[in-house]
N, CA, C and O atoms as a GROMACS GRO file, in nm:
protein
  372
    1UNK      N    1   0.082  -0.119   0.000
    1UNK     CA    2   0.000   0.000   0.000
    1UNK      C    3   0.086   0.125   0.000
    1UNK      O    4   0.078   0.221  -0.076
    2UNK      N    5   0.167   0.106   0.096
    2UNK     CA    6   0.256   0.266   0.107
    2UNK      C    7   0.306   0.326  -0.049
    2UNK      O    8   0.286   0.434  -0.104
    3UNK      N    9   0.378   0.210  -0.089
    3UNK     CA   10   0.454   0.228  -0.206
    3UNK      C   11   0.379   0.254  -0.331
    3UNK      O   12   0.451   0.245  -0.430
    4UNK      N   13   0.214   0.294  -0.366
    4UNK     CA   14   0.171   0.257  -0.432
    4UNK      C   15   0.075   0.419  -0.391
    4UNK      O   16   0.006   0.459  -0.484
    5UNK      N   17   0.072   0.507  -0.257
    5UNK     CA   18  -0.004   0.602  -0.271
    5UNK      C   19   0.041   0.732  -0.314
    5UNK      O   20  -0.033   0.821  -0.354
    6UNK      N   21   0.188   0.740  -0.303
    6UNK     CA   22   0.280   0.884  -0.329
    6UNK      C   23   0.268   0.934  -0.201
    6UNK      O   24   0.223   0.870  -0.106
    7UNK      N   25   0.309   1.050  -0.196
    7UNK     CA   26   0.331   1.166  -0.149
    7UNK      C   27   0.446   1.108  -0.025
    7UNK      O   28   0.562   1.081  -0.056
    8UNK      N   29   0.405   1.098   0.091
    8UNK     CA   30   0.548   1.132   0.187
    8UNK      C   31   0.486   0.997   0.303
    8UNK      O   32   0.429   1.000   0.412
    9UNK      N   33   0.537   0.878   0.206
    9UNK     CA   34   0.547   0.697   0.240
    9UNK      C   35   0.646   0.623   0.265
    9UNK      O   36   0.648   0.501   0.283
   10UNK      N   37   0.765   0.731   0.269
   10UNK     CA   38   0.882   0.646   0.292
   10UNK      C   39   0.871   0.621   0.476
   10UNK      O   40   0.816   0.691   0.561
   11UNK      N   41   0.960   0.476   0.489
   11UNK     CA   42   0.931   0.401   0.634
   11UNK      C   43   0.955   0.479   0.694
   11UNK      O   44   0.849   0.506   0.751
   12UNK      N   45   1.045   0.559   0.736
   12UNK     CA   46   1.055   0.681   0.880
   12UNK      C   47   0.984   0.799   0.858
   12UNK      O   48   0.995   0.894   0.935
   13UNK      N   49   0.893   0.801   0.736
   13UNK     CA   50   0.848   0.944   0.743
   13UNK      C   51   0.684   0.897   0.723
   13UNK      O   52   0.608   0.994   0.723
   14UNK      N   53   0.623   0.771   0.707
   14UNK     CA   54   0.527   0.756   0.671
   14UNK      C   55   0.381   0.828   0.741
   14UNK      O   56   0.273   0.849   0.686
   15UNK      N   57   0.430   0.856   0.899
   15UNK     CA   58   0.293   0.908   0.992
   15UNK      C   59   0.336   1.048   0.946
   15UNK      O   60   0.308   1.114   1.047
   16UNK      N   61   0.375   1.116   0.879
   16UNK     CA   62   0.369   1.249   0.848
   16UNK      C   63   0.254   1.259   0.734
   16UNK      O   64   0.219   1.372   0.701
   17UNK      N   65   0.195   1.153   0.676
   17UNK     CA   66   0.098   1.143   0.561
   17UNK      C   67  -0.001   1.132   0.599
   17UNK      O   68  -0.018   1.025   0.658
   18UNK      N   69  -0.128   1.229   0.591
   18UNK     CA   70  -0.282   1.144   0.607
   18UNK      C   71  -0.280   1.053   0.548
   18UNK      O   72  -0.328   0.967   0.622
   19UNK      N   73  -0.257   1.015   0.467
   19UNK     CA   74  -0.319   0.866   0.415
   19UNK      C   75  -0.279   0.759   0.490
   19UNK      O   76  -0.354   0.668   0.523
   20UNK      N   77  -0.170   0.766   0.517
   20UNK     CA   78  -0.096   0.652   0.614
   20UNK      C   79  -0.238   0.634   0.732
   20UNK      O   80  -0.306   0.531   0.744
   21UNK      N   81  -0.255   0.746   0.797
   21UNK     CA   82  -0.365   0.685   0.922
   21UNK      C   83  -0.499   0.615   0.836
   21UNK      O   84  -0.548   0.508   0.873
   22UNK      N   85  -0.550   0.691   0.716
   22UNK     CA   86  -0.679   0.668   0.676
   22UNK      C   87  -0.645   0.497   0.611
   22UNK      O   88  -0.734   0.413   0.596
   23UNK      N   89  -0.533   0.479   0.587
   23UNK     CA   90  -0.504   0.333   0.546
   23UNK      C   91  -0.496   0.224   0.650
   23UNK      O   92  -0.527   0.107   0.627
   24UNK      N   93  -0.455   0.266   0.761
   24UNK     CA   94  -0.416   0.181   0.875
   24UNK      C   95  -0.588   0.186   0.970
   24UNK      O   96  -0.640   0.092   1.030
   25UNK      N   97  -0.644   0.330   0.953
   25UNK     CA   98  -0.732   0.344   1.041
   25UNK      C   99  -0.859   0.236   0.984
   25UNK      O  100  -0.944   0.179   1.053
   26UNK      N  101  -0.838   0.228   0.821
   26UNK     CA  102  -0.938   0.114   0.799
   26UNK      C  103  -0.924   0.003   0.788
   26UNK      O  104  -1.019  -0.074   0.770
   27UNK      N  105  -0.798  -0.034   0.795
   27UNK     CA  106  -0.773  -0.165   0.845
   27UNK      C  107  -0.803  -0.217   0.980
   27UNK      O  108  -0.836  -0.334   0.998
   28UNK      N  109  -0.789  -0.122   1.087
   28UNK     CA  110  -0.847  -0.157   1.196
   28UNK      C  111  -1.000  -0.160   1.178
   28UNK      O  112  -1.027  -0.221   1.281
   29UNK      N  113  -1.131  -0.134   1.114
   29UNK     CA  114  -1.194  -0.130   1.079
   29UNK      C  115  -1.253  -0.273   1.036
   29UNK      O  116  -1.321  -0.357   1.094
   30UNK      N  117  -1.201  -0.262   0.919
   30UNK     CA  118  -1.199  -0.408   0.855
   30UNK      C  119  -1.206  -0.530   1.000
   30UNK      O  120  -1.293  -0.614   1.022
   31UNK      N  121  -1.102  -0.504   1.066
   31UNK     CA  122  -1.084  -0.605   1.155
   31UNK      C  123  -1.154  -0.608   1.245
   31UNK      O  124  -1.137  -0.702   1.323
   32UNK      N  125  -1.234  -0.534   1.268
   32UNK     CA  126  -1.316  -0.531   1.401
   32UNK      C  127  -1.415  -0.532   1.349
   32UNK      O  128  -1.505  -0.535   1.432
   33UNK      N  129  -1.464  -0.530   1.206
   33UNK     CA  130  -1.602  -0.593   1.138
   33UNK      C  131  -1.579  -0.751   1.134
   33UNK      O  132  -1.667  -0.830   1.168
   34UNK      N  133  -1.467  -0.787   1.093
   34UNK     CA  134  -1.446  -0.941   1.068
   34UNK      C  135  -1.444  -1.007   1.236
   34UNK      O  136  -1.456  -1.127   1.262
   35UNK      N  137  -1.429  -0.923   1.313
   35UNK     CA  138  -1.409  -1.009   1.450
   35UNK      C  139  -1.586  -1.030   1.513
   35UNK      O  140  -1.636  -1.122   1.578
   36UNK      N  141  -1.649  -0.891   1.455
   36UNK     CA  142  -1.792  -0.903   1.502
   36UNK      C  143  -1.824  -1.003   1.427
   36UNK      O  144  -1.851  -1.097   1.501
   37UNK      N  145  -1.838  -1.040   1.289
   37UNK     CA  146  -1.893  -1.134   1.212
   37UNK      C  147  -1.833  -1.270   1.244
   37UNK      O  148  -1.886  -1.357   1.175
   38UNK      N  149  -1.753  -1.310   1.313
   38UNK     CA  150  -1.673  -1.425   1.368
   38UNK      C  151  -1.645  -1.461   1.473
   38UNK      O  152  -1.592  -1.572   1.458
   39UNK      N  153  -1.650  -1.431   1.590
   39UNK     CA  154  -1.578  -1.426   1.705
   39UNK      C  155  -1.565  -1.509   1.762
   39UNK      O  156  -1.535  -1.493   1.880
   40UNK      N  157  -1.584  -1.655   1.705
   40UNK     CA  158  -1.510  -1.720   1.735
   40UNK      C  159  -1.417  -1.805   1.678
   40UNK      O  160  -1.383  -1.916   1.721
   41UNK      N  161  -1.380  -1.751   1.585
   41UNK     CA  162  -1.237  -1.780   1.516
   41UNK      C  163  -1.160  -1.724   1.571
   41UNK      O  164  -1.164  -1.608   1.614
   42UNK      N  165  -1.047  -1.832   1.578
   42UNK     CA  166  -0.917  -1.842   1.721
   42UNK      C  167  -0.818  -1.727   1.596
   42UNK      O  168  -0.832  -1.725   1.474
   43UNK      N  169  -0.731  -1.650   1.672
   43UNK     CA  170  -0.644  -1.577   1.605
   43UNK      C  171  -0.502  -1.667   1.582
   43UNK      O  172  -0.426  -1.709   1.669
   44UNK      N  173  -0.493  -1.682   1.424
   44UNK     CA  174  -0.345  -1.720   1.377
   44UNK      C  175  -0.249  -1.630   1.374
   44UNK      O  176  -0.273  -1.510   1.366
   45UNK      N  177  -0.100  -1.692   1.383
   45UNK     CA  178  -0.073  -1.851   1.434
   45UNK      C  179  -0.097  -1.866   1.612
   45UNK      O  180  -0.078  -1.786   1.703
   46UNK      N  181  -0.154  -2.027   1.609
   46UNK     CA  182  -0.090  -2.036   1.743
   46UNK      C  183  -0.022  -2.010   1.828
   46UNK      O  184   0.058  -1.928   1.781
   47UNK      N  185  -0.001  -2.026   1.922
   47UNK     CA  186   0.106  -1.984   2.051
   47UNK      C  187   0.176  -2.053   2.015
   47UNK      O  188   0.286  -2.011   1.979
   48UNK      N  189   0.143  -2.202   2.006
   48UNK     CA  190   0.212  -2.296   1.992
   48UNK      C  191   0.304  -2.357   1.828
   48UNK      O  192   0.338  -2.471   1.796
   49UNK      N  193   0.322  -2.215   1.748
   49UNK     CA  194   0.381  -2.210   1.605
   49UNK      C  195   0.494  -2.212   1.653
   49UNK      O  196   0.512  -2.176   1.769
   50UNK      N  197   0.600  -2.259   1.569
   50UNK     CA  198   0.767  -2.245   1.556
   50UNK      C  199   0.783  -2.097   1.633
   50UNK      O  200   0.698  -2.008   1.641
   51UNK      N  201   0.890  -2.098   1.676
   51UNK     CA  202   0.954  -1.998   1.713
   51UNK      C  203   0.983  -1.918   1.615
   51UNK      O  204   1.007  -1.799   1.634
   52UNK      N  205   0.983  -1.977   1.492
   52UNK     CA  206   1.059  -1.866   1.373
   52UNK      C  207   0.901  -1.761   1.340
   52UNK      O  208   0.885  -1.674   1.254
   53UNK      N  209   0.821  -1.804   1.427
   53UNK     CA  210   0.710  -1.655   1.405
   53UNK      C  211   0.670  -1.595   1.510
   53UNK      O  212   0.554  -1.574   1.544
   54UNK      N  213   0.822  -1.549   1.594
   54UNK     CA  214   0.794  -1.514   1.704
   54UNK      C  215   0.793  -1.342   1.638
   54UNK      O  216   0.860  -1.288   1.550
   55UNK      N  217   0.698  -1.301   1.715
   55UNK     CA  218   0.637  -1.121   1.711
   55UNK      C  219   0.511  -1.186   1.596
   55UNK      O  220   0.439  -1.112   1.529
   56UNK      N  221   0.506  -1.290   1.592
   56UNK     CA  222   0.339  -1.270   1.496
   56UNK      C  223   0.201  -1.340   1.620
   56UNK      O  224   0.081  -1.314   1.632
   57UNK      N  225   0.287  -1.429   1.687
   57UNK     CA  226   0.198  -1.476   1.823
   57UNK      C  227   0.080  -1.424   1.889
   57UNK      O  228   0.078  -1.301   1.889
   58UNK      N  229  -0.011  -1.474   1.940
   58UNK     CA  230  -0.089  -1.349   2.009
   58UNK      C  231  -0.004  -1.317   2.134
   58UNK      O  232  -0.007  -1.199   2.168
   59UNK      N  233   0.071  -1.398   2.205
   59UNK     CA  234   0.122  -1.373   2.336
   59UNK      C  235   0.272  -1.325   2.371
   59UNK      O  236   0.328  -1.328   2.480
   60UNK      N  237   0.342  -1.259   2.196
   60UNK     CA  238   0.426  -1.261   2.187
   60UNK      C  239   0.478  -1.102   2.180
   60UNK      O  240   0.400  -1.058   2.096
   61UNK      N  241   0.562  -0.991   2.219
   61UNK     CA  242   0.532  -0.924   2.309
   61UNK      C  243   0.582  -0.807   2.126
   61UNK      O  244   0.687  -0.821   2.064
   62UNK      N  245   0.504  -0.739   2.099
   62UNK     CA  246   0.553  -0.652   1.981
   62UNK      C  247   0.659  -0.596   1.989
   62UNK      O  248   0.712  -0.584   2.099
   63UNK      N  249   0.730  -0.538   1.859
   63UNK     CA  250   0.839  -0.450   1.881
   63UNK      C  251   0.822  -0.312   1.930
   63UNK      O  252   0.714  -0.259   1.904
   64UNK      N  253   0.877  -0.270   1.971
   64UNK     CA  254   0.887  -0.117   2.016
   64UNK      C  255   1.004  -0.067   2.054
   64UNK      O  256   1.078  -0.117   2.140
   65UNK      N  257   1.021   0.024   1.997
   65UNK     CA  258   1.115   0.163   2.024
   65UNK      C  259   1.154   0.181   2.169
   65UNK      O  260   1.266   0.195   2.218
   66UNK      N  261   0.992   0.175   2.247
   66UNK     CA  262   1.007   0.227   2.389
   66UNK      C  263   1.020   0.120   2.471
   66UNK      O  264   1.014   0.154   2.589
   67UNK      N  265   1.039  -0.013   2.452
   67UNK     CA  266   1.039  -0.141   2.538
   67UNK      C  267   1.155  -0.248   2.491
   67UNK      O  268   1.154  -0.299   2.379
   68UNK      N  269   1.246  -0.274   2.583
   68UNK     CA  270   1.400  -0.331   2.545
   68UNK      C  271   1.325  -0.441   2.573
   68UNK      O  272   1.240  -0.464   2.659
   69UNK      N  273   1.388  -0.526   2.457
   69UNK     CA  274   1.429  -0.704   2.481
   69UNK      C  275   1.244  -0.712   2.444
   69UNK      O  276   1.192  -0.650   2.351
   70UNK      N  277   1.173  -0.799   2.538
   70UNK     CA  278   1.039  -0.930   2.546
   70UNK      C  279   0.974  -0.841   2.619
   70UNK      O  280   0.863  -0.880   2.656
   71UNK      N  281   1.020  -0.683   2.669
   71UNK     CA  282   0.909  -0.641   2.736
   71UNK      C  283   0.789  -0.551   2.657
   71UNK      O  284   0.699  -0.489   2.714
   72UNK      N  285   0.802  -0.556   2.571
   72UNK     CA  286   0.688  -0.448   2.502
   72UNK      C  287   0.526  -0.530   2.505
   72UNK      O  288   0.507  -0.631   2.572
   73UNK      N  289   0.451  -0.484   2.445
   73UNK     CA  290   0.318  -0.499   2.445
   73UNK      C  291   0.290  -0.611   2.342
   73UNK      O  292   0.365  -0.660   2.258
   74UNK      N  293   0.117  -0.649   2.381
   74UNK     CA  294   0.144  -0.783   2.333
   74UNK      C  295  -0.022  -0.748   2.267
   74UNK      O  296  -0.107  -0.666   2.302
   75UNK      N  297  -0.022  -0.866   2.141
   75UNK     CA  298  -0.132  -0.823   2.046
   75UNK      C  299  -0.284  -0.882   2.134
   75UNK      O  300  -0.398  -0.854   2.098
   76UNK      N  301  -0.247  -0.966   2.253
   76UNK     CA  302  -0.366  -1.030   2.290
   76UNK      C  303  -0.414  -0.862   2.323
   76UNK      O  304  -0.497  -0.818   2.244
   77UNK      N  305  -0.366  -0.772   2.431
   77UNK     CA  306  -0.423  -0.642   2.499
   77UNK      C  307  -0.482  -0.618   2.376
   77UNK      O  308  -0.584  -0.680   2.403
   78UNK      N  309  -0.504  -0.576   2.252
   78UNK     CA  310  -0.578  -0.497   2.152
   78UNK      C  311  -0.685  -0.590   2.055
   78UNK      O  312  -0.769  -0.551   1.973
   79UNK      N  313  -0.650  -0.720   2.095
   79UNK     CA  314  -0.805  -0.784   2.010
   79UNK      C  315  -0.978  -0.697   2.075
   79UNK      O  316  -1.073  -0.666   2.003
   80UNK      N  317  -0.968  -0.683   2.197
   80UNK     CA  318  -1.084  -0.624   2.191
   80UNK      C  319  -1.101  -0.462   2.236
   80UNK      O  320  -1.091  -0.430   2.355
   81UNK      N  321  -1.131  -0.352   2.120
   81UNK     CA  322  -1.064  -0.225   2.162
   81UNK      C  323  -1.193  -0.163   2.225
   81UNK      O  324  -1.187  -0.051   2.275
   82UNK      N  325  -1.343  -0.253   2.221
   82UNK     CA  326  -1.471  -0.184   2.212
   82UNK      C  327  -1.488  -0.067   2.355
   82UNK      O  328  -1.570   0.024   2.359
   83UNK      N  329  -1.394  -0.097   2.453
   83UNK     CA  330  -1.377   0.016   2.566
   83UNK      C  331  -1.310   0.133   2.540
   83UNK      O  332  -1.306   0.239   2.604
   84UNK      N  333  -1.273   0.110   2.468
   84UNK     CA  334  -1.156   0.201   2.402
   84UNK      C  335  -1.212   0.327   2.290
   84UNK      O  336  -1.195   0.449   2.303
   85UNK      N  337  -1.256   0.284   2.222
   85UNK     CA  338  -1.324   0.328   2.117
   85UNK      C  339  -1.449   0.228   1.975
   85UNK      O  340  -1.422   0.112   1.945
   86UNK      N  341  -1.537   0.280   1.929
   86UNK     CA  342  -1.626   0.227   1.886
   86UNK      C  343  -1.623   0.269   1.712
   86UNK      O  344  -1.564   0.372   1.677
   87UNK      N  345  -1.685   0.188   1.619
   87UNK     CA  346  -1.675   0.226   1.503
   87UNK      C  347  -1.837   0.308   1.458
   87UNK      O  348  -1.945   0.298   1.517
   88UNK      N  349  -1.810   0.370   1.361
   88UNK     CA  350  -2.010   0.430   1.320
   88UNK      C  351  -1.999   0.383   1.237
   88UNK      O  352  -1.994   0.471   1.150
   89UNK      N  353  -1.988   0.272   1.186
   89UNK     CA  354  -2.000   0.152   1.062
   89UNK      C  355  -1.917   0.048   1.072
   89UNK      O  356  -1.797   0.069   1.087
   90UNK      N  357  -1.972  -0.088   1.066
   90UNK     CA  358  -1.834  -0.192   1.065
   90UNK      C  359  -1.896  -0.241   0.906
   90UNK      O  360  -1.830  -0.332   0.855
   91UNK      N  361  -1.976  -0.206   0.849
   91UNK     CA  362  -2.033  -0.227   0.718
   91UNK      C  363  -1.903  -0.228   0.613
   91UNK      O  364  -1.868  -0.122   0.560
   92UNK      N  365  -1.821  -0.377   0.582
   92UNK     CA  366  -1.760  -0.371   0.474
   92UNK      C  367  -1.769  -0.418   0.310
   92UNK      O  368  -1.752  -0.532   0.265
   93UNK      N  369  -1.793  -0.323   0.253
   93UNK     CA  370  -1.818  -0.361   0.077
   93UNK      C  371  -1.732  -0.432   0.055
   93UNK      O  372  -1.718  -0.478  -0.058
   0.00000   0.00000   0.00000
């Protein structure tokens, strides 16, 4: 996607672009329509996948800038954001 909208997409400069959020912001979108329409489909991969997909895990702790080594944040905290914030459409064409 980045490489494909212009303007100012290169990797260290990409959040300087609206489009960058309006691209990411509907992907979160997307995903929280597909989680209402499903919810109970287990999130891939397993815990229990090879190690060689460690940071894709649910329990596996993301990268970050601000957190050295295994301590950063982990994708299970954000499967459900509905306390957080709400969508005014999960309607995807």
């Amino acid at each position: 996607m980045h490489v494909f909208v212009g303007g100012d997409m290169l990797v260290s400069s990409s959040p300087n672009d609206p489009v960058f959020f309006l691209n990411h912001c509907n992907v979160d979108r997307i995903w929280a329509a597909r989680q209402k329409q499903r919810p109970a489909d287990p999130y891939l991969p397993a815990q229990s996948a090879p190690q060689s997909l460690f940071r894709h895990r649910l329990e596996d702790p993301m990268y970050s800038i601000f957190a050295a080594g295994t301590n950063g944040p982990h994708p299970k905290a954000m499967l459900n954001v509905s306390s957080i914030y709400k969508y005014g459409s999960l309607a995807v064409a």
